[in-house]
N, C-alpha and C positions, 0 to 999 in steps of 0.2 A: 448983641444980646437980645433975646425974643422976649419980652415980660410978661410973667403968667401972671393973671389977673385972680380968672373966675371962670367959672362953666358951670354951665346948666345940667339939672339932672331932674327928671322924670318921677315921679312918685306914685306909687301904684299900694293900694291899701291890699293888703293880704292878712290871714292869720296869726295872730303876733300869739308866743307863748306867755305864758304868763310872768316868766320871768323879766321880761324884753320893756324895758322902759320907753321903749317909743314903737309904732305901726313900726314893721320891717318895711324897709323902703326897696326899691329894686330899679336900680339904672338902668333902662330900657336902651337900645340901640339909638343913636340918632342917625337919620336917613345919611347915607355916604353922601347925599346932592344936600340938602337944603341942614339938616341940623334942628331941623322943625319937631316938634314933639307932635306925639298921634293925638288925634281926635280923642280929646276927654280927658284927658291927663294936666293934673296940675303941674304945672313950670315951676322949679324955683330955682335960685340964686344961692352957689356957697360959696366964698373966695376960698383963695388955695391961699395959707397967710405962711407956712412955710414949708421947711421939707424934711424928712425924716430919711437918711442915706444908709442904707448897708455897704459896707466897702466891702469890695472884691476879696480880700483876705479871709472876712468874716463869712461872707455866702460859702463860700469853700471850705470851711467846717464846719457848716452847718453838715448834721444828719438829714438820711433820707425825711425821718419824721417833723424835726424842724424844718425843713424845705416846705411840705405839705402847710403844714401850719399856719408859717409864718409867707404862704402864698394866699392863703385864705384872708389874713389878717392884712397885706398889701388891698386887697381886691376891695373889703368894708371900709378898708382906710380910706379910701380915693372916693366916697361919700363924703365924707367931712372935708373939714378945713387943712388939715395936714398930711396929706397922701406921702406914701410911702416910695422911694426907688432903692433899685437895686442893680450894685453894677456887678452884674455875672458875662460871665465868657464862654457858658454850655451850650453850642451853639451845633448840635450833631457831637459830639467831642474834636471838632475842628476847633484848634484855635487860630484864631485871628488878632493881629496886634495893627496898629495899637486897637486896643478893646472900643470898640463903637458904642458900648452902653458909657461910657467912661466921657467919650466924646459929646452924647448927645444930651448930657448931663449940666455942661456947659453954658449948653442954650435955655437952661430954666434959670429965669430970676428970680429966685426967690432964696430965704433967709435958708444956711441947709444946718443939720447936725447929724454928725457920721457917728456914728452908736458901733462902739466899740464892744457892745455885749447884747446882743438881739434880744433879748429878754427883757431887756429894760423898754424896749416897745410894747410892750403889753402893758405897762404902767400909764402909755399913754393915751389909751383908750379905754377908758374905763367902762363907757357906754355899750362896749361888749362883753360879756356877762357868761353866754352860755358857748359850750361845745359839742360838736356833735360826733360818739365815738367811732370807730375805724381800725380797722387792720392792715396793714401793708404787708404784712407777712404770708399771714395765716387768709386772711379773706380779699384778695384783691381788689374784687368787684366793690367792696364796702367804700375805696377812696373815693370814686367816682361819684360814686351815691352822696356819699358827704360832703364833697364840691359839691354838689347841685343843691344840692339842700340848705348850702351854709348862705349862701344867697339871700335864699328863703327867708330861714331862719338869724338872720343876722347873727348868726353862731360859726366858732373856728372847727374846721374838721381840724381831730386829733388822732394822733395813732395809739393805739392802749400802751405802747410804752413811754408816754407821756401825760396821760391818765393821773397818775401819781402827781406829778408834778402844776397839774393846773388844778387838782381836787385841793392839793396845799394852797395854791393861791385865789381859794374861791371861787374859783367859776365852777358854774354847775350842769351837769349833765342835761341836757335839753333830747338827746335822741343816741341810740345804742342801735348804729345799721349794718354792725359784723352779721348779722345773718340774712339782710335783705339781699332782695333778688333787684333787678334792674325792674321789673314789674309789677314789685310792689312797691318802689318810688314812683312809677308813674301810676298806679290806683289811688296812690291817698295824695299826690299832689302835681296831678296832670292840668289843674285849673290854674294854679300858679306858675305854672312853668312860662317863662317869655318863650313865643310862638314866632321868632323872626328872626331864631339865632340855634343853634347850639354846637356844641364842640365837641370834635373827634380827639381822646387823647387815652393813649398807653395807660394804665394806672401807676405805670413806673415811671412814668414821668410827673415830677413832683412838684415842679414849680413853670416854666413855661409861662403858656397861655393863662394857666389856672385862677389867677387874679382877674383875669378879665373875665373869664367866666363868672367866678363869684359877684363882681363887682355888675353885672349883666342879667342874673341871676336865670342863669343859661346852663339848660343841659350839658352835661360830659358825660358824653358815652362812651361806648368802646368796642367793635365787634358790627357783621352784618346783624347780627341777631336783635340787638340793639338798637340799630337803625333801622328794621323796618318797624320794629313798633314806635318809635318816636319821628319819622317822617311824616307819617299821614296825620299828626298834632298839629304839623307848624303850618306859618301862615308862605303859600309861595309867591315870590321867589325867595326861600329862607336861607340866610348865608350857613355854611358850616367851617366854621373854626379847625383849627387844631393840625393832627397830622395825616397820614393816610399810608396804607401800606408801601415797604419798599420794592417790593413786587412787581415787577414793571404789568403784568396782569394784575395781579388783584387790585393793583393801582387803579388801572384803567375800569375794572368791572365796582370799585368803590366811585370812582366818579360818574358812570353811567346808571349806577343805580339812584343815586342823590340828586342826578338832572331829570330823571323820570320824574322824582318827584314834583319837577320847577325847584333845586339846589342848587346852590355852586358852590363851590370851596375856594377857602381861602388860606395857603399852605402857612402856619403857624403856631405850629406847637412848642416851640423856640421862643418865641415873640415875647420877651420878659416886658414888664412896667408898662404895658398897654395901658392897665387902666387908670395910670398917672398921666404918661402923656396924651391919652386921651380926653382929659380932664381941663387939659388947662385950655383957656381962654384965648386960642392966640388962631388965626386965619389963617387959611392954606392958601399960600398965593400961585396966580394963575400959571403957567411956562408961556414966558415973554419968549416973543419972535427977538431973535437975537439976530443981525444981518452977517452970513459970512462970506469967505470969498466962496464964487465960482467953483466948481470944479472945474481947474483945465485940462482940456486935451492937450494928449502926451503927442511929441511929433519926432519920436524914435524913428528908425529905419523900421525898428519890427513894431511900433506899436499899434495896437489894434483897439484905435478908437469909437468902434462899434461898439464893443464891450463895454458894461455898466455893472459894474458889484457892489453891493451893498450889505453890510454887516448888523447885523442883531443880536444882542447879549441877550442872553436866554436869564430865566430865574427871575424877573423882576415881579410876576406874580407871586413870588413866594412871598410872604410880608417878612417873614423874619431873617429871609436873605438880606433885604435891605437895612433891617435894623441890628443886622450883626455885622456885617461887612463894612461900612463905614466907608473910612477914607485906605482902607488898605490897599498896599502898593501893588497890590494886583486885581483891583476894581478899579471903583470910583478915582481910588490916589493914587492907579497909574501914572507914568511921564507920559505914556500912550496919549493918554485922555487928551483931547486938544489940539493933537497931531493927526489924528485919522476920523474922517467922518464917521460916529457909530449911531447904530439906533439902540434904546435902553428899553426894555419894558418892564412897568412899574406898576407895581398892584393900586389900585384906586384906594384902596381899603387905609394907603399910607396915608392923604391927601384928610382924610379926615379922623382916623383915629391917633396916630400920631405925627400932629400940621407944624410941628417945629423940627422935624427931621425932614419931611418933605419940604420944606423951606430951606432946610440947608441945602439938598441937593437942586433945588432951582436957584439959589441964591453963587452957587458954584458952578451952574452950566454954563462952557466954552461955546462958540460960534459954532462945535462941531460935534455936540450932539445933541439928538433927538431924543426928546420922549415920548412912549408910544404907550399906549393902553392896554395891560395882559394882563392873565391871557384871558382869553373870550369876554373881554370887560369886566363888567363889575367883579365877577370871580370865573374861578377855573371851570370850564363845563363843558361838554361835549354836546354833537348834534342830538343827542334825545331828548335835550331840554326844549327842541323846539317843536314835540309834540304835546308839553305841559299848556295848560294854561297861564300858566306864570309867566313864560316866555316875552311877552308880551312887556310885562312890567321890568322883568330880566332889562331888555332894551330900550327901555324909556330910560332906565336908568343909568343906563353904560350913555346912553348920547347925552341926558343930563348933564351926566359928570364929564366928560369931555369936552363939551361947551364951558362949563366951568371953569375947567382945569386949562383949557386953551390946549388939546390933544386933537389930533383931525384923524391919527392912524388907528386902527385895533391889530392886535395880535389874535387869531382865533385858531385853537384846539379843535383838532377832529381824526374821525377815522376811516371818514367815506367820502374823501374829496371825488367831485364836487357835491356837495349837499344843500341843494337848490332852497328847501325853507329856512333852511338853517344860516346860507349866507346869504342868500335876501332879507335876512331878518336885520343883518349887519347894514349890508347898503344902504336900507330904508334911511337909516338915522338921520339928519339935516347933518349930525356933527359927522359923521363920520368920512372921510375925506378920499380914504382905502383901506382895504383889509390886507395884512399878509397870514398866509395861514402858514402852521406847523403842523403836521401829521403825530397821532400817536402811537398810532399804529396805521402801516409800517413806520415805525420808528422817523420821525425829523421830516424825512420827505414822500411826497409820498406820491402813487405811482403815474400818475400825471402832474409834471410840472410845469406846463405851459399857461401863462398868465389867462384870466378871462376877466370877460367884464359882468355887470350886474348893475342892474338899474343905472348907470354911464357910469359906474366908477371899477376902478382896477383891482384885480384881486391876484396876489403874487403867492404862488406856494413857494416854501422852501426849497432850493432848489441842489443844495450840500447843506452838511452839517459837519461843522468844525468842532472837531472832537480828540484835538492831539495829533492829528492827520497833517500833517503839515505838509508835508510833497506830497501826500497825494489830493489834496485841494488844487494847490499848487497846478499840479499836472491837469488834471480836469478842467480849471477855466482855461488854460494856455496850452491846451493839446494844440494837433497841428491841424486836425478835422475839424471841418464846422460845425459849429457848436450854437446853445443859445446867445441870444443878445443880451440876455440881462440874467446875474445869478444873487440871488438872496442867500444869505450866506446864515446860516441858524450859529448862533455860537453858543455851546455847551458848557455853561457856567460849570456844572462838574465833571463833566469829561475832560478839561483841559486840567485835571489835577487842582483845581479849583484856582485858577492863573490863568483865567480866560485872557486878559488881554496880552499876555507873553504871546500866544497863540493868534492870535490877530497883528500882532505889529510881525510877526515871523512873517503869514502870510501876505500882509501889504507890501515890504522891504522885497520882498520877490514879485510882487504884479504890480506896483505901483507906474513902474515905464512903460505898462504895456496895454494896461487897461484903465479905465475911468472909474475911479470909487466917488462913490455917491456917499449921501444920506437916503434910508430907504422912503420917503417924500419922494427924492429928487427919482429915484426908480417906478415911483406909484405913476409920476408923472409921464417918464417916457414910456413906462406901457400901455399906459390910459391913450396917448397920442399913437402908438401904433395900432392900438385895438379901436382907436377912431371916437374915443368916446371924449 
C-alpha cells in the first residue's frame, strides 16, 4: 500500500471576483524532472486527509451535463484537503476489465467514502461559490471556454440545463460565455492563463483530462484555429494535453505544427483523476536493473544464430493507455509478460503525474522487460521541434528524466529518417544509451532500415511492424534470402485488436528455435559493436 500523505501546490495570485472568499489559486505544473516550483512562487503544504469516491455505477448515469461539472468540481477539489476519484471505464468506448481506475485506487491510503448520489459533493465544498454558464448543446465552443476559465475563476463550468438546479442551491453566476468566441477568452484573460501547459480536447468530451486542466488552470482548446492563436502565448517547450486528430494526417500535420512551436504532446484525453493522483505525496521510483538470464543461442539444425529480434510495445506514450489498461490480460497481465523479452515504452509524464501507478508497474517488472522512454522523450514530437528554440530544453529534460527514472533507451518519432539535428539532439544526452526510432510516415518503418551510429551510440529503425500480420512477420525474419542481422520489431498496441501480446507470443512460439530474441538494449548493443562504436 502506497501512503498518500501531502503534495505541494504552487500559488499564483490572479483576479478573484468578488464573490470568491479566497485569491483563486491555480496549480501550476511541477517540472516532470525535479517537482521544484518556478522562480517566485509561493510553496505551500496541503495534506490529502481523505477521499471522496464516485463508483463506477454512479459515473455511468451521470449526464453529459453532470460529467462536465462534476469534472470541474474533481479538478478544484484536488486543491484542498479532500480530492476527489473517479472510477470510469470510458476509455475510447473500449472496455477493459478488470477496470484499471478501480485497480489503481487501491494504491491510495487514505480514509475513502463512495457517494452514492454525486450531488451530495457539492455540499462538501462549500468554498466553491460561483459558476460559470455554458451550452453543450446549442454553443459548443462555450465548454471549452469554461474549463479554462473555471480554473481561473475557482468557479464550476455548468451547462444551462443545470442552471436551474445550482441557482436553487445558491451558487451564483460569476460568468455567462454561451456567446464567447475562443478570442475573446484569450483578450480579457491571456495574462492568467499557465504558459507551460494547455490542453487539446473535443468539447464532447466531458470529463477526461478536463480536471486536470481545471485543477492546472490550463487552456482547452479545440481546432487548428485555436492553436495557432494560443501557441505563440506559451512558454517552449510547452506540453499539450489532451487528444489529437484520428486522422493518421491531420494527426501528423497537428503534431508538426505544435513542435514548430517547441510543443510536444502528450496523448490523454482519457486520462481520468490526474489531478488526484497527481496530488498525492508519494515518489516515483527509479526502474531497478533486475539481472536476468542470457539470451541462449539456439543450436537447431536450422537455427540461425546470427539473427537477433527484438520487440517493442507500441502506446506507452500515450498516458491514458497506461492508465486504463492496467493489468489486463492482454497487456501488462498477460501470462506472456515474463516469458519473452519485451521492450515497453512509457510516457515520462506517468513517472510524475501519477508516481503511484508508475510504481506499480516497476514494482511488477519481470527480469524480462524493459522500459524505454516514448515516444521522442518528454512528449510526442517530431523532427521540426528541432528547429525551435525550445529544442534545447525539449532535451535536457528527456536526459533529466531518464537519469532519474534509471531509462538509457528513447523511442523517437519522425518522418524523414535520417534527420541529423534531430537525432544528434538525442545522442548528445549523457543519459541516453540508444535511440530506436519509429517512422510516422511512412507508417512504422521507414525507408531506410539499416542501423547508424551517432555521436558512438546506435540508432535502430524499425525494421516490421506487427500489426495482426502474424506469417507474414513470420516469413520475413525466416525467409530463406539473406536478410538483416537484427530486426526491431514495432508492436501495434492497436493494430493487434488491441491484444498486442497474443500477437507477440504467436510470433515468438514460431521463431523462437531459430533465431535470438533479445531485450531491445541487448540489440542497441550488438549494433553499436558492429557499427564499431
Amino acid at each position: 500500500m502506497i501512503r498518500a500523505q501531502k503534495r505541494r501546490i504552487e500559488s499564483r495570485q490572479f483576479w478573484a471576483a468578488p464573490w470568491a472568499g479566497n485569491p483563486a489559486i491555480n496549480l501550476r505544473p511541477r517540472s516532470l524532472m525535479s517537482g521544484a516550483s518556478d522562480s517566485g512562487t509561493q510553496e505551500k503544504t496541503i495534506p490529502f486527509s481523505s477521499l471522496n469516491v464516485i463508483p463506477h455505477a454512479v459515473f455511468s448515469d451521470l449526464s453529459p451535463a453532470e460529467r462536465l461539472m462534476f469534472a470541474g468540481l474533481q479538478g478544484l477539489a484536488s486543491l484542498g484537503a479532500n480530492p476527489i476519484y473517479c472510477i470510469a471505464d470510458n476509455f475510447k468506448n473500449i472496455p477493459f476489465y478488470p477496470m484499471a481506475s478501480h485497480q489503481w485506487l487501491q494504491d491510495i491510503d487514505l480514509p475513502r467514502d463512495y457517494l452514492p448520489e454525486p450531488w451530495l459533493l457539492l455540499e462538501r465544498y462549500p468554498e466553491i461559490q460561483g459558476y460559470i454558464l455554458c451550452d453543450i448543446a446549442n454553443h459548443p465552443e462555450s465548454v471549452n471556454i469554461a474549463t479554462s476559465l473555471a480554473g481561473i475563476l475557482q468557479a464550476l463550468p455548468v451547462d444551462i440545463s443545470l442552471q436551474g438546479p445550482m441557482n436553487r442551491l445558491g451558487y451564483e453566476q460569476v460568468a455567462d460565455v454561451r456567446g464567447w468566441q475562443f478570442c475573446d477568452f484569450l483578450g480579457q484573460y491571456w495574462s492568467a492563463i499557465n504558459p507551460e501547459m494547455a490542453v487539446e480536447l473535443s468539447p464532447s468530451q466531458l470529463w477526461g483530462i478536463r480536471d486536470f486542466a481545471v485543477a492546472n488552470g490550463a487552456v482547452v482548446m479545440h481546432g487548428a484555429d485555436q492553436r495557432n492563436m494560443l501557441l505563440p502565448l506559451l512558454n517552449a517547450p510547452a506540453a499539450i494535453y489532451g487528444g489529437s486528430p484520428m486522422n493518421c494526417l491531420d494527426k501528423k500535420n497537428f503534431v508538426q505544427s505544435i513542435a514548430t512551436h517547441g510543443a510536444y504532446h502528450i496523448p490523454s484525453e482519457t486520462a481520468f483523476n490526474l489531478s488526484t493522483l497527481g496530488g498525492l505525496d508519494v515518489d516515483p521510483i527509479p526502474v531497478p536493473v533486475i539481472p536476468g538470464p542470457p539470451s541462449e543461442p539456439t543450436s537447431g539444425a536450422d537455427a540461425r544464430t546470427d539473427i537477433h529480434v527484438a520487440f517493442v510495445l507500441s502506446d506507452g506514450d500515450d498516458l491514458q493507455w497506461l492508465l486504463n489498461r492496467g493489468d489486463h490480460d492482454a497487456w501488462w497481465g498477460s501470462p506472456s509478460r515474463g516469458a519473452i523479452p519485451l521492450g515497453w515504452t512509457f510516457s515520462p509524464a506517468l513517472y510524475r503525474l501519477a508516481p503511484t501507478v508508475w510504481n506499480y508497474y516497476i514494482d511488477t517488472m519481470t527480469a524480462q522487460d524493459e522500459i524505454i522512454c516514448g515516444a521522442s522523450g518528454i512528449g510526442y514530437c517530431f523532427e521540426d521541434i528541432a528547429f525551435n528554440e525550445g529544442f534545447k530544453e525539449f532535451l535536457s529534460q528527456t536526459d533529466e528524466f531518464m537519469a532519474e527514472a534509471g531509462i538509457d533507451l528513447v523511442e523517437v518519432f519522425g518522418n524523414k529518417f535520417p534527420d541529423k539535428p534531430y537525432l544528434q539532439g538525442y545522442t548528445k544526452q549523457p543519459s541516453v544509451k540508444g535511440v530506436l526510432y519509429t517512422s510516422y510516415s511512412p507508417w512504422v518503418v521507414p525507408l531506410t532500415t539499416s542501423p547508424l551510429s551517432c555521436n558512438g551510440k546506435a540508432i535502430i529503425p524499425a525494421s516490421i511492424n506487427l500489426s495482426g500480420n502474424v506469417t507474414q512477420v513470420v516469413h520475413q525474419i525466416l525467409g530463406t534470402g539473406p536478410g538483416p542481422a537484427q530486426y526491431l520489431i514495432h508492436v501495434n498496441a492497436w493494430g493487434n485488436d488491441c491484444r498486442p501480446l497474443e500477437m507477440v507470443q504467436a510470433v515468438y512460439d514460431l521463431i523462437k528455435d531459430k533465431v535470438t530474441v533479445v531485450k531491445p538494449s541487448a540489440l542497441c548493443a550488438i549494433a553499436a559493436g558492429e557499427l564499431g562504436v
